[in-house]
N, C-alpha and C positions, 0 to 999 in steps of 0.2 A: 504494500500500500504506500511506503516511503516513497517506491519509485514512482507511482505515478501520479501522487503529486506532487515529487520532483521536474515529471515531466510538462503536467499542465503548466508549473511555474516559470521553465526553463521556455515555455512559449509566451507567457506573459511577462518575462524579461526579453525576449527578444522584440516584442511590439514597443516597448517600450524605449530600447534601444536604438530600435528602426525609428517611430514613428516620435515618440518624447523628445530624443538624441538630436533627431534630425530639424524638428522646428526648433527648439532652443535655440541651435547654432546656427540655423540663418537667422535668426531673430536677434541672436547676439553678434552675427555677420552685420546685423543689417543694421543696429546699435553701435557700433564701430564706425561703421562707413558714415552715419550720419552726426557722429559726435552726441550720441543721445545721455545727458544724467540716466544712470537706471535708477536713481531715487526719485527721478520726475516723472518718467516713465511707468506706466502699470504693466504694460507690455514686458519689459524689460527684466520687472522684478520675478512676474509667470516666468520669464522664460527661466530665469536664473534658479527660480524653486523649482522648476523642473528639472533642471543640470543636477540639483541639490537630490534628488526624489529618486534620477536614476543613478546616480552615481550611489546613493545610500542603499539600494538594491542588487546593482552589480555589487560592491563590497558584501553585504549579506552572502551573495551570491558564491563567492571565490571562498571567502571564511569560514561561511556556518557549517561546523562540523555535524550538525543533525541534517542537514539538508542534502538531497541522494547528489551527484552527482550528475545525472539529469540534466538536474535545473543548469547549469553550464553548459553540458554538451549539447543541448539541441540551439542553444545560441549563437555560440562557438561554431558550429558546423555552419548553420546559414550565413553567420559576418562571413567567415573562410570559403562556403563555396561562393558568394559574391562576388568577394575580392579576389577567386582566380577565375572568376568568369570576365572582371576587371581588366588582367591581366592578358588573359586569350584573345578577348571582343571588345574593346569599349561603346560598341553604339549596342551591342545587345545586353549590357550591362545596364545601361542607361537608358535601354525601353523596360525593365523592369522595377522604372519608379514611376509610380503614380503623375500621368501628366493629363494633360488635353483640357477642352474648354467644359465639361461635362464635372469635373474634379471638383472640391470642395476647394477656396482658398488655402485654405489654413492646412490641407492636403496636400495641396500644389506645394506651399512651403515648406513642409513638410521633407517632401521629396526631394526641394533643390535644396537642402540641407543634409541628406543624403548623399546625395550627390557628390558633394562637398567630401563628406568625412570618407565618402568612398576611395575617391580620388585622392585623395589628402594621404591614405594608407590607415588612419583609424580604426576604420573599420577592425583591417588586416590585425591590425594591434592588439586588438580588443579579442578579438576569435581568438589571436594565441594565448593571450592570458587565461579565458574563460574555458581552453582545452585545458589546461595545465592542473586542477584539481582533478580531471577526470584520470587523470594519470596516475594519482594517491589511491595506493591499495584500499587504506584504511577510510575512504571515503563510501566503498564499497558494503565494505563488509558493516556488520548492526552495531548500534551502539552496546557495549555490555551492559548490563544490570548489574545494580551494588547490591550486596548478597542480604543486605536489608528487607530491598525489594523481591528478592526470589524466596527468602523466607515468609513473607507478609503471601507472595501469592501461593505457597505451597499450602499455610493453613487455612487459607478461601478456600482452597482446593478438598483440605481437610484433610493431609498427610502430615 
């Protein structure tokens, strides 16, 4: 059961990634380029609590020892197969972010902020560090029980 909501998580880090990751940073691109206060700014300060929100979740992510291994590797795989599809194709890379006149703004942004972190190599970055727990044996394997606990549930059990 660990694993699989390891794994539902390890897909809700990845949107988050994708889609959080990716407007933040043209919103913080586009704060830059405009000289904007982000104390003036409400836009700015979103975008920043959201840098804040997934970056406090990738670390959850890479750290927590009770969390499967999962939750990284199916992240880690979609940054990674990106960035060597990246590497192979750049325009078929680049029709797999949400574009056209039909898209939500905040989508569109979304995307060219992708784009960004794709190209930038981030992405790439981010995939190897989020494979590298999945590599720790002991992320694997259960956590043990303190023999507190294996005595409390033997006499539930009534042995």
């Amino acid at each position: 059961m660990r694993h699989f909501f390891g794994l539902l998580l390890g897909v809700v880090v990845a949107a988050a990634l994708l889609l959080g990751g990716g407007w933040a940073s043209q919103e913080a691109v586009r704060g830059a380029a405009q000289s904007v206060d982000p104390a003036k700014d409400t836009r700015m300060l979103i975008a920043l609590g959201v840098m804040a929100v997934v970056g406090l979740l990738l670390g959850l992510v890479l750290v927590g020892g009770r969390v499967s291994p999962l939750a990284a590797f199916v992240p880690s795989m979609a940054l990674l197969a990106w960035t060597v599809v990246y590497i192979l194709d750049v325009s078929r890379a680049a029709s797999l972010v949400p574009t056209g006149p039909s898209v939500q703004a905040e989508l569109l942004q979304a995307g060219r902020g992708m784009l960004t972190l794709l190209s930038t190599g981030v992405y790439g970055l981010l995939g190897v560090a989020l494979f590298l727990p999945v590599l720790m044996p002991s992320r694997w394997a259960r956590p043990e029980q303190d023999e507190e606990q294996e005595e409390e549930y033997e006499e539930s059990l009534g042995f």
